[in-house]
N, C-alpha and C positions, 0 to 999 in steps of 0.2 A: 392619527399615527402615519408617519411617513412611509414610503415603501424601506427605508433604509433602516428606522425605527424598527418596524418587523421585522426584519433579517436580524439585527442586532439582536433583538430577544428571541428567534427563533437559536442563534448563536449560543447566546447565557444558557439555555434550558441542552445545548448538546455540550458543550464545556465541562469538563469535569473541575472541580474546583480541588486546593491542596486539600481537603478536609474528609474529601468524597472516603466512603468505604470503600466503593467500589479501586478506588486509586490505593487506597492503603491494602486491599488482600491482593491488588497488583503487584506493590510493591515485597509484600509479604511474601508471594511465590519466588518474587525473584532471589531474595536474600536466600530462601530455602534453595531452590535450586543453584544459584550462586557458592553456595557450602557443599553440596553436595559434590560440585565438580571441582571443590579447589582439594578439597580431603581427599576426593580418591584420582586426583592428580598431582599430588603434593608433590613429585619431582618436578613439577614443571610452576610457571610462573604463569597462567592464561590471563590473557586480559578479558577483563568480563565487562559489555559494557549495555548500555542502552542501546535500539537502534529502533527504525520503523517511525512511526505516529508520533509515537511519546516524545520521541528526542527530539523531531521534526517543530513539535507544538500544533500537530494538528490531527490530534487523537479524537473522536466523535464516541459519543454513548452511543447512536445508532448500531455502530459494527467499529471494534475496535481488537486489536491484537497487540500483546506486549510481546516485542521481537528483542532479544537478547544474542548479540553475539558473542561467542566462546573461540578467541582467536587464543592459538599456540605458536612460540619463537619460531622462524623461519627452520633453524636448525635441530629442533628441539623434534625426540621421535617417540620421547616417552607414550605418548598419546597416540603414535602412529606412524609409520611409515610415509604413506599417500595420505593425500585427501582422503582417499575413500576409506581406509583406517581408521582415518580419525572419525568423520563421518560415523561409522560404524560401531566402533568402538562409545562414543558420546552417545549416541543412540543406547548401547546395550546397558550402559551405565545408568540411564534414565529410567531404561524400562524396568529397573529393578522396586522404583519406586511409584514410576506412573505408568498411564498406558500410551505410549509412544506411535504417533502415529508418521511416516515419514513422508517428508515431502519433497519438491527437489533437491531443493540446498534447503531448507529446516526440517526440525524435527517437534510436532504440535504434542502438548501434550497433555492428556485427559487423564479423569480421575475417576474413579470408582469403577466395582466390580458388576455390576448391572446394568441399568442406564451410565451410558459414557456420556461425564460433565467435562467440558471443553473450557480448561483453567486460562485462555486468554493468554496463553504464554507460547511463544515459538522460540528456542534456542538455533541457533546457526552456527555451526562448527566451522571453524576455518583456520589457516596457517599463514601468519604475514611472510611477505614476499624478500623482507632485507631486514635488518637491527634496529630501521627507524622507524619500527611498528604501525606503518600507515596502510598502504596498499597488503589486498589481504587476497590469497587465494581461499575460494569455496568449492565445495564440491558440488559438481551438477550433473545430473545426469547425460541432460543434452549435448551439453558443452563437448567443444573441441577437447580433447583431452581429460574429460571427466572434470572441466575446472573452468572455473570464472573467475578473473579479476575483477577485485573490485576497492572501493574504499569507503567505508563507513562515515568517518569524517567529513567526503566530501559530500554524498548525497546530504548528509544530515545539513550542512552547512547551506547549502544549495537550496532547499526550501525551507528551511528553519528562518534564513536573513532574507528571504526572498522579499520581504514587504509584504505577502500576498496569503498568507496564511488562513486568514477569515476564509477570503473569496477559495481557499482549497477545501477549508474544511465543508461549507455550503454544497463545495460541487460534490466532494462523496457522499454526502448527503440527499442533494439531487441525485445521484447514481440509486443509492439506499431505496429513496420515497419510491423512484421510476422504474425499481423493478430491474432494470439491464444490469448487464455485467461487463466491466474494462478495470482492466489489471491496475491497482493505484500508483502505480508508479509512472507507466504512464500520465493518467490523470493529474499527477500533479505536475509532470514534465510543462504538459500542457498549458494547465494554468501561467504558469511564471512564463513560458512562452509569449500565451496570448494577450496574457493582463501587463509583460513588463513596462506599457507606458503608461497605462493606469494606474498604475497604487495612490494615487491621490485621489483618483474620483471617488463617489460616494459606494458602497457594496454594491447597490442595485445596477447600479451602469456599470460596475466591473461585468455584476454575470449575465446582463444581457449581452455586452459586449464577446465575451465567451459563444455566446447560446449562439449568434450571429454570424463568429467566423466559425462556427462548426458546421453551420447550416450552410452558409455560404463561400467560404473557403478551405473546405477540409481536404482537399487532394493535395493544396499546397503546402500542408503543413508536414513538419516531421519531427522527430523525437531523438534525441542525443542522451546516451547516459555521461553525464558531468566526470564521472570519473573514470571510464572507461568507453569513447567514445567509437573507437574503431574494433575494440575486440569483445564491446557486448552489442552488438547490431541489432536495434529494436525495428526496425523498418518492417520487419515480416509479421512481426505480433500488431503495430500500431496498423498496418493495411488492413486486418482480419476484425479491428475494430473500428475502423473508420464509416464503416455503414451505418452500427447502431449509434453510434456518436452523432452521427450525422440528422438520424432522422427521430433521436430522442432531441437533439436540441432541437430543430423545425418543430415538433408536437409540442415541445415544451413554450414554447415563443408564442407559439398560435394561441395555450393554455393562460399565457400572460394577459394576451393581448382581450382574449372573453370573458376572464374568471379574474382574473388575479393573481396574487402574489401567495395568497392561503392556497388558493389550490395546487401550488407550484408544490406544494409543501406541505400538502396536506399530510396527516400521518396514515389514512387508512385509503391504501392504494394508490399513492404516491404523487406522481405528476399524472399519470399515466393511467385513463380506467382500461378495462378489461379487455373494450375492442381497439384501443390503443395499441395498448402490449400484445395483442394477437395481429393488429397489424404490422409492427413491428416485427415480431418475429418472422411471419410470412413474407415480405419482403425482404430478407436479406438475403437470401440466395439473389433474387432480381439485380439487388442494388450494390454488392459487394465486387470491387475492383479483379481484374482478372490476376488471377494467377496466387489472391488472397485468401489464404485455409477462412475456412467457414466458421461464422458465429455461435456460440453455443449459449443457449437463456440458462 
């Protein structure tokens, strides 16, 4: 078997196929909760659609989340005054039937009254910005303004026809096996980044090609959101990951180069053993750029 051969079926086995349950009680929450906000928003017309993994095509069994966002008319106040209305209001609506837990701009929401089962579903409340329902404000905490532009269509567009979709799902998955933690948006900014002149070569040289410039050129890289490029500024978040990026790709190359491609991917402890991931940890204060908020495992 080729190296390219095992990524492939290492691929088939994280792919959810149309058939999976686990894809149809995905879908199943959505449709419920899709009912639930259009009934008790019936003055208004929300657009309810996919977003995240699922829409992208690079959803993993590993760790996956079905993101839903719940956009209302720019002018439209039924649902709210502000973002944070709406926000809030969505939220209280939810917790009526789940247990809502809230995040910046989504709202996660779990089931049951003893142990809390995490139904894989994030709703995201937001308000389009004009009549041609594209660009959408969201609410955020941090944000300037308690608000994020953003556009749904474009992130999804943007790595969904990237070409490069295999070599993204691999790498959350290298993220998954190795234990670290980098925000997936990032991550996939990344990839299409680092892979745009490869999409033809074989998987394996895409992601060693990855593993390479993170090891060896990661200061120079940087991250741009596609559809909001100057007023969501990822520079401060991608600095504060660029350490363990840097030196899980270096462990993971060195892991290539003694062991193979199973241990890349191994399932029990990842890329990464124990003294690994402790040295990892331990060096990021050393190794993380100045002026870069600190890594958290």
């Amino acid at each position: 078997m080729t190296a390219a051969d095992y990524l492939n079926s290492v691929l088939a086995n994280q792919k959810f196929g149309s058939g999976d349950q686990q894809l149809k009680d995905l879908r199943a929450k959505r449709d419920e909760v899709e009912t639930l906000l259009r009934s008790s928003f019936s003055s208004c017309t929300p657009s309810i659609r996919y977003a995240g993994s699922y829409a992208k095509n690079t959803m993993i069994r590993e760790s996956y989340d079905l993101d839903i966002v719940c956009y209302f008319d720019h002018e439209d106040t039924a649902a709210g005054s502000s973002l944070k209305e709406i926000y809030e209001n969505v939220r209280d609506l939810l917790a009526a039937k789940y247990v809502v837990q809230p995040k910046t701009s989504a709202l996660r929401l779990e089931e049951g009254n003893g142990d809390k089962k995490y139904t894989h579903v994030d709703v995201v409340p937001g308000r389009f910005t004009d009549d041609s329902r594209s660009d959408a404000f969201i609410f955020q905490n941090s944000a300037e303004k308690n608000r994020l532009k953003t556009n749904i269509d474009t992130h999804v567009s943007h790595i969904r026809d990237s070409g490069l979709t295999d070599a993204i799902c691999l790498a959350k998955l290298w993220r998954e096996r190795s234990g670290f933690s980098v925000k997936t948006f990032i991550l996939e900014l990344l990839v299409v980044d680092v892979l745009a002149g490869f999409k033809k070569k074989p998987i394996d040289e895409q992601l060693i090609h990855l593993w390479e410039v993170l090891r060896d050129s990661i200061d120079s890289l940087t991250v741009e959101d596609p559809a909001n490029p100057e007023g969501n500024d990822l520079s401060q978040v991608f600095a504060s990951q660029k350490p363990v990026l840097q030196y899980a790709a270096e462990t993971t190359l060195r892991t290539l180069e003694s062991s193979g491609w199973e241990s890349v991917f191994r399932e029990e402890n990842g890329g990464l053993d124990d003294a690994e991931r402790a040295a990892l940890i331990s060096s990021i204060p050393q190794r993380r750029q100045q002026g870069s908020r600190p890594w958290s495992p």
